[in-house]
C-alpha distance (Angstrom), angle and dihedral (degrees) to the residues before:
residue distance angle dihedral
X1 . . .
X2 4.20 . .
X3 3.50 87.3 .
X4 3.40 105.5 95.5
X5 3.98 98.6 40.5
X6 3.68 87.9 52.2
X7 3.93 88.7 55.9
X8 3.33 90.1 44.5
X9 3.68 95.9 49.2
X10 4.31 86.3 53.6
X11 3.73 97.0 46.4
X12 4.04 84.3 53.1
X13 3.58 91.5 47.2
X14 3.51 98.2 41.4
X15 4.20 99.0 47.5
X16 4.49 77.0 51.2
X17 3.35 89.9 57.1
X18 3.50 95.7 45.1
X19 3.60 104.9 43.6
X20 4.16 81.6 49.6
X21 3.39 83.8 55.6
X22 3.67 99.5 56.5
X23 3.57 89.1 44.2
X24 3.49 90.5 67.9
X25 3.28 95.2 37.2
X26 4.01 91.5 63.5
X27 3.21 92.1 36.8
X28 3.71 97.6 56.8
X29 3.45 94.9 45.2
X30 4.01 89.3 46.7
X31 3.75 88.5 53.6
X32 4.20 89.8 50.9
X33 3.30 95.1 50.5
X34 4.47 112.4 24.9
X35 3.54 92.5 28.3
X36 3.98 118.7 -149.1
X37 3.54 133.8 137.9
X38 3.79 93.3 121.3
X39 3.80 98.4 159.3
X40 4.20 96.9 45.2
X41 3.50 86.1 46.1
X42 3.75 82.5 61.4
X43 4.09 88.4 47.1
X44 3.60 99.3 36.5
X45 4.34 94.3 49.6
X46 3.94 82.6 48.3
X47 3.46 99.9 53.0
X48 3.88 93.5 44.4
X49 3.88 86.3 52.2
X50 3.62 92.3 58.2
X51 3.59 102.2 32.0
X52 4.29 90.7 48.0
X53 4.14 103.1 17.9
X54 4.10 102.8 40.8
X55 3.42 71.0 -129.6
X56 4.16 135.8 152.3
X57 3.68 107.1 -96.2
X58 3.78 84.1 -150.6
X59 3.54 104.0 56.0
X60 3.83 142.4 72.7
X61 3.74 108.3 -71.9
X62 3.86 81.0 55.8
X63 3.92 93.9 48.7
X64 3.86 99.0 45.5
X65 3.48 87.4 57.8
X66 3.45 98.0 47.4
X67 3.67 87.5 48.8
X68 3.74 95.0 47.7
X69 4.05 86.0 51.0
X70 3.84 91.3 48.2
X71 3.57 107.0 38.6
X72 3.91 103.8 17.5
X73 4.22 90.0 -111.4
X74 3.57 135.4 50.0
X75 3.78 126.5 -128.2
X76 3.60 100.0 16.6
X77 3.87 117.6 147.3
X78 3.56 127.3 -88.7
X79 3.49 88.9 19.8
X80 3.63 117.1 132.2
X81 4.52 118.0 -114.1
X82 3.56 88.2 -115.7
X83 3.35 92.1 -153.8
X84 4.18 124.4 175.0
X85 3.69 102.0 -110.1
X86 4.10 102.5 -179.5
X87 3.77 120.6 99.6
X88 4.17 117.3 -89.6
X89 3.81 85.3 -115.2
X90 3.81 97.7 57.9
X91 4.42 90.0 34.5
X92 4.24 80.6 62.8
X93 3.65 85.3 77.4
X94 3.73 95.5 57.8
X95 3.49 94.8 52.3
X96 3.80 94.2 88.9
X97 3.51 84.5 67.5
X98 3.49 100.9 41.6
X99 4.20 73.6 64.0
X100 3.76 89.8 72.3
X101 3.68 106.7 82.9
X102 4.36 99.0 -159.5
X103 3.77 104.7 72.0
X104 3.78 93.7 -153.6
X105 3.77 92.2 64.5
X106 3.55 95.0 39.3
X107 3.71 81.9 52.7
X108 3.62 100.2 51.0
X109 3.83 95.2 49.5
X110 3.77 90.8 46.1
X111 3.69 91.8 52.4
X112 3.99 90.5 40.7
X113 3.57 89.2 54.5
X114 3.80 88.8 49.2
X115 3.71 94.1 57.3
X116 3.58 89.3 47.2
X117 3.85 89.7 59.4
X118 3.44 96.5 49.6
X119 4.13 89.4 54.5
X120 3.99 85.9 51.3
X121 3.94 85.6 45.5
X122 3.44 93.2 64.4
X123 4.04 99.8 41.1
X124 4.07 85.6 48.3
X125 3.49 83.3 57.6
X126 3.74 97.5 47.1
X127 3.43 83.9 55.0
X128 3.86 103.4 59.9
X129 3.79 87.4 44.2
X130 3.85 94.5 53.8
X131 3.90 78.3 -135.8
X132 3.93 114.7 144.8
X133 3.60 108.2 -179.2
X134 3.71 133.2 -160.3
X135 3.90 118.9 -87.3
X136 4.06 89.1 -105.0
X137 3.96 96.0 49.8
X138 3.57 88.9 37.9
X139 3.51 93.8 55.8
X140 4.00 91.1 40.6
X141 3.49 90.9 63.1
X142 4.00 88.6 45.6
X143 3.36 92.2 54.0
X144 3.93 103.2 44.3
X145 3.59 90.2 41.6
X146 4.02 93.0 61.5
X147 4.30 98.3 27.1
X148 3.63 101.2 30.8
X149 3.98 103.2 108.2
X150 3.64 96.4 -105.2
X151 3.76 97.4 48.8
X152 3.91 88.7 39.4
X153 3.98 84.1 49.5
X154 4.10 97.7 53.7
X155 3.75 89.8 37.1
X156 3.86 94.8 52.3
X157 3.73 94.5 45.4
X158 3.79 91.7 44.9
X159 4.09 92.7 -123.0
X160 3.63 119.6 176.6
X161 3.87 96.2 -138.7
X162 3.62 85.7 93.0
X163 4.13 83.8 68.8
X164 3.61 96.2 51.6
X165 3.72 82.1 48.3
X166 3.59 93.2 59.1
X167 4.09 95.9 38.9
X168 3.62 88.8 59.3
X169 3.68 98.9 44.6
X170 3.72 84.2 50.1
X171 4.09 84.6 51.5
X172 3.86 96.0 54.3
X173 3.93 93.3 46.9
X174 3.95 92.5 44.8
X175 3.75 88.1 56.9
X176 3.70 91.6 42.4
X177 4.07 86.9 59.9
X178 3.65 87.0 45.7
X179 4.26 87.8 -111.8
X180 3.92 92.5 139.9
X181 3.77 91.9 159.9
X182 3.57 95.0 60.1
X183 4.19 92.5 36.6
X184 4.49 83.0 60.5
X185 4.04 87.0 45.0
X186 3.70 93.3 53.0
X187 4.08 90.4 36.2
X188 4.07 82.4 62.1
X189 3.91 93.0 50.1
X190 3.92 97.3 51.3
X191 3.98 84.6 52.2
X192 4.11 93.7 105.5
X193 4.24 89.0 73.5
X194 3.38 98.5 58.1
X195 3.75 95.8 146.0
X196 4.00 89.8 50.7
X197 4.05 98.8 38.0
X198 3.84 107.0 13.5
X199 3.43 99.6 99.4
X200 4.22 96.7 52.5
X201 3.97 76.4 44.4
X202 3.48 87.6 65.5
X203 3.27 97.6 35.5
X204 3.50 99.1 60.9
X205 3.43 92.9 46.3
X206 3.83 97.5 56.0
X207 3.54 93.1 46.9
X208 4.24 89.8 49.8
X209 3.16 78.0 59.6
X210 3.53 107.6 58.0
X211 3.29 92.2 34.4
X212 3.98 84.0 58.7
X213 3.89 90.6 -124.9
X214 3.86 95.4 153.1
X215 3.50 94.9 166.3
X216 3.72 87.9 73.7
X217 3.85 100.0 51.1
X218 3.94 100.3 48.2
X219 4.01 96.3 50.3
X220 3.50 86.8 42.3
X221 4.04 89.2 56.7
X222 3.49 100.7 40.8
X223 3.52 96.0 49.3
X224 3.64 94.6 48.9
X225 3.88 83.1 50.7
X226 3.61 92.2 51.9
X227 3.72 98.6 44.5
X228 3.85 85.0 52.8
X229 3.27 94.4 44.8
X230 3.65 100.8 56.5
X231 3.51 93.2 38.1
X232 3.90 87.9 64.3
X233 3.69 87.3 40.1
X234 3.96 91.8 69.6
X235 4.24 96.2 23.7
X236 3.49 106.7 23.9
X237 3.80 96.3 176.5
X238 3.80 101.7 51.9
X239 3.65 109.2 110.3
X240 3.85 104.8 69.2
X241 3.85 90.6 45.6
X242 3.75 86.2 45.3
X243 4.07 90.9 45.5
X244 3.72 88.0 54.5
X245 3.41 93.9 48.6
X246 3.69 95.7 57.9
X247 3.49 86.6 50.0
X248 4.02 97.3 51.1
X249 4.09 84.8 52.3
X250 3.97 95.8 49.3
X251 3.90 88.9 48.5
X252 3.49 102.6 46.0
X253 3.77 104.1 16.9
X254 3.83 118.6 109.4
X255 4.25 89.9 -119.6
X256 3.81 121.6 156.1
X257 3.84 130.1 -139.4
X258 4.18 131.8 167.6
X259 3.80 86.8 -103.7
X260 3.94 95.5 43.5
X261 3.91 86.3 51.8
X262 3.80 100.9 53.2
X263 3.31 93.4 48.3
X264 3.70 96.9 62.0
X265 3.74 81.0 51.3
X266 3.35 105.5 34.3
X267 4.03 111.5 29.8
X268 3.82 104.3 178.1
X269 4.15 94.6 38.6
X270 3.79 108.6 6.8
X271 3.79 96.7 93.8
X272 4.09 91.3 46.7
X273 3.62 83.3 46.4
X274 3.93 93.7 49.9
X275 3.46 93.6 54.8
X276 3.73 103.6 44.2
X277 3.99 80.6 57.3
X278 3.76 94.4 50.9
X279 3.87 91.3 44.5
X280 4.17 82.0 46.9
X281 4.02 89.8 66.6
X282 4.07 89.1 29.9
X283 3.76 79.9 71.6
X284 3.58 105.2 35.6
X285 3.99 85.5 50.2
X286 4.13 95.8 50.8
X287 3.92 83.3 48.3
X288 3.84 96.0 58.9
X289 3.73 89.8 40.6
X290 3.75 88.4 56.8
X291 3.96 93.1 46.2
X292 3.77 87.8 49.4
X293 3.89 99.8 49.5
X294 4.05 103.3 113.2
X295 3.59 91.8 1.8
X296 3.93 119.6 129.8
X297 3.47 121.2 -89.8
X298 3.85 97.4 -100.0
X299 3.81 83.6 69.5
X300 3.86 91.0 41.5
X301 3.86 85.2 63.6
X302 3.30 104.1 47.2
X303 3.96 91.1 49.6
X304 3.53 92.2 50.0
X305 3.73 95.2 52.6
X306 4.16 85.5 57.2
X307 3.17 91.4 43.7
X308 4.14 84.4 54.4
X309 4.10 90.5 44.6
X310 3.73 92.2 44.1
X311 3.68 113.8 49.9
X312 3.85 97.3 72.9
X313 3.94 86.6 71.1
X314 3.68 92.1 41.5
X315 3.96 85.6 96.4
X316 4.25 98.4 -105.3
X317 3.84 109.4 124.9
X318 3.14 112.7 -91.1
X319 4.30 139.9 156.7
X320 3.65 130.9 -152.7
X321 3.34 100.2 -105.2
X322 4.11 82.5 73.7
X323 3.88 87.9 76.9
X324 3.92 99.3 76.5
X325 4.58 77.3 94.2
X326 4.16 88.8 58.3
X327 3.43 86.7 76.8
X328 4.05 88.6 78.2
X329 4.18 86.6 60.1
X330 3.84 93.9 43.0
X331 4.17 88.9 54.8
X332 3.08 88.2 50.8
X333 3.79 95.6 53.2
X334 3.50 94.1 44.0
X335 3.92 95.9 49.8
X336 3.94 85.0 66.6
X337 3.53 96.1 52.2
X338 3.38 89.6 49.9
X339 3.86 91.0 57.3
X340 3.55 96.4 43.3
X341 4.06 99.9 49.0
X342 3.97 101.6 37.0
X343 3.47 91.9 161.4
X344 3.79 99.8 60.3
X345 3.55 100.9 17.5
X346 3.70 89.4 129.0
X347 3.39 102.1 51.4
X348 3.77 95.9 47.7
X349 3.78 102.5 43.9
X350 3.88 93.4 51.7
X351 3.82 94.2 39.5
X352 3.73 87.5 57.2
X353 4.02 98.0 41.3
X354 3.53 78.5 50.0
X355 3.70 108.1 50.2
X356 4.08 91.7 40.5
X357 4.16 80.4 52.3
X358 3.73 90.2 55.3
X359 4.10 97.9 40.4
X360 3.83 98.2 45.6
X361 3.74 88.6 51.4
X362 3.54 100.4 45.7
X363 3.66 89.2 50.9
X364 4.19 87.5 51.9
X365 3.52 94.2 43.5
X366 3.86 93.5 50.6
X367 4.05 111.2 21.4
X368 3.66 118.5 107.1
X369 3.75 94.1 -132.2
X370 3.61 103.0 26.8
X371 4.04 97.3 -170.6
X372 3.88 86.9 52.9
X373 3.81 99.2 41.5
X374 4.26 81.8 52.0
X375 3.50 96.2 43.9
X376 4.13 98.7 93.7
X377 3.79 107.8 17.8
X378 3.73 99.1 83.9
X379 3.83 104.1 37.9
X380 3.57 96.0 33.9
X381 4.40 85.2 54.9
X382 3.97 94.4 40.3
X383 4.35 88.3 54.4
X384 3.85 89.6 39.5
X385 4.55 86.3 47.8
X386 3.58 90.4 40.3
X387 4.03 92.4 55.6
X388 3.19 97.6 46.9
X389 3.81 92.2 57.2
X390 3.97 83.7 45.4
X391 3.59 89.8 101.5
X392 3.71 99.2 48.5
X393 4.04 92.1 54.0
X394 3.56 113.5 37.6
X395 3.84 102.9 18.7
X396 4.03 105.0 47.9
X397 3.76 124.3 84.8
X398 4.52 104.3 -96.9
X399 3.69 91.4 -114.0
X400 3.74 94.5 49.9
X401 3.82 98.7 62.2
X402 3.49 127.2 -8.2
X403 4.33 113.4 -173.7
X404 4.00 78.0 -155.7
X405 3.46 107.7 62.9
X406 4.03 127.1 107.8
């Protein structure tokens, strides 16, 4: 009578371990042949300069060979420091990697696992939402979440954004189950993309706060401690060298912002005009924070997903490939159209998965400056999506619509 779960069970595991497998297997042979993985070449040269060298991860050893990786030769001009700008205590989970002597495979498995976060991204966030889509939407959202030309992008260039991603979708769906302690221990973790995730960091602490969710705030301090702690433990002189560092890749980095923009456009006003933008959503952002403070956690969600879509026009440097996390906000968009047109649910989801799949290509296949021409689309359509379902969340009576339910 167990005999045909247990089959079942090994044809599941055994079609996981071979689509894994082919993962890896493009991706390897992507990596040989396209190159990429910019950013874990970063990692992976870091970790193999502390692990073999005694040396700084956040010096020049490290960087020359990150350069010499990246671009074939170290120190030419016009090349960027390349400098590993993540905490010590967040690069110590690299260094399993930094184990693996041939970059490519280290590459491909980094990049595998990547992928494989961003599929358990999206099921996290099915989860929170109490949203179980059909197999076509389901797979819709799969598929743009990993092709789409932002998630392509971070995946490609091995970025860790797709981490922080996952931490905080793992936050939202720990304090959906009421699991605050573990939401404050993964808050600490997805600490190294501050400029990406800080402000729903801080978000979701203020509004633990209010909400007098303590649980939350001490894990989330003593882990941090901890993490810290250790970290000095085993390189007790890593933060000024890693300060410095993050300094070095602001200054000479090629990172985007509304006021960087509009000046290359606009010389004489564009920067001004940048600014008064990014101050624009500064407002509009500490106003929904305000609204949500003591509010329910329906409200909490929807807050922290524009808080998510909003922050890369808040002025911080930032880059495209950043986005691969805005596919938390867009779920959450597209789980309340899927509530409100039953019907045609199918139809409309896909067609618009599809139709943003097509535009934000075409526009990186045939922009001039492709990390410019991406650098508004995505957020700018997320905020607009997520007011528009405004109404639907926080305004309707619980039992009339709920974005959660199955």
């Amino acid at each position: 009578m167990n005999k045909q779960p247990t089959v079942v069970y090994f044809a599941i595991v055994a079609l996981t371990l071979a689509a894994v497998g082919g993962w890896y297997w493009a991706n390897y042979h992507f990596v040989s042949n396209e190159g990429g993985g910019s950013d874990f070449a970063v990692y992976w040269n870091s970790g193999r300069t502390v692990l073999y060298d005694n040396a700084t991860p956040y010096g020049e050893l490290a960087s020359s060979r990150s350069q010499n990786t990246i671009f074939g030769i170290a120190g030419r001009e016009g090349n960027p420091p390349t400098l590993l700008d993540i905490p010590f205590h967040i690069e110590v989970f690299v260094l399993p990697f930094a184990l693996i002597q041939n970059f490519r495979v280290a590459s491909a498995i980094w990049m595998t696992l990547l992928e494989i976060f961003i599929v358990t991204t999206v099921f996290i966030c099915l989860r929170f939402l109490r949203w179980v889509p059909n197999p076509l939407i389901g797979s819709a959202i799969i598929l743009f979440s990993i092709f789409s030309v932002y998630g392509l992008w971070a995946v490609i260039s091995g970025n860790a954004v797709i981490i922080s991603g996952l931490l905080i979708a793992g936050v939202l769906l720990a304090l959906r189950e009421d699991l605050d302690e573990l939401a404050g221990i993964l808050l600490a973790l997805a600490t190294f993309k501050f400029f990406t995730v800080g402000f729903v960091m801080f978000f979701i602490i203020i509004w633990a706060a209010f909400r007098r969710r303590k649980r939350l705030i001490l894990p989330f301090a003593m882990t941090l401690v901890i993490l810290i702690a250790v970290s000095f433990f085993f390189f007790p002189n890593w933060f000024l060298p890693y300060a410095r560092a993050v300094l070095a890749n602001l200054k000479f980095g090629e990172w985007l912002s509304p006021a960087k923009i509009f000046q290359d456009e606009l010389p004489f006003i564009g920067e001004k005009l940048g600014w008064i933008l990014s101050g624009f959503f500064a407002i509009v952002l500490l106003a929904e924070w305000w609204l949500a403070m003591k509010k329910d956690y329906r409200r909490m969600l929807w807050t922290a997903a524009l808080t998510l879509a909003i922050t890369p026009l808040l002025g911080l440097p930032t880059y495209p490939q950043n986005y691969a996390v805005l596919i938390i906000p867009l779920i959450v968009a597209l789980s309340v159209m899927s509530n409100r047109w039953p019907s045609s649910r199918t139809i409309i989801i896909d067609g618009l998965l599809v139709f943003l799949f097509v535009v934000f290509w075409a526009i990186a296949l045939f922009a001039t400056d492709v990390k410019t021409a991406l650098f508004f689309p995505l957020p700018v359509f997320v905020i607009l999506m997520l007011y528009w379902i405004k109404w639907w969340v926080v305004s309707q009576p619980l039992d009339s619509i709920d974005m959660m339910r199955s």
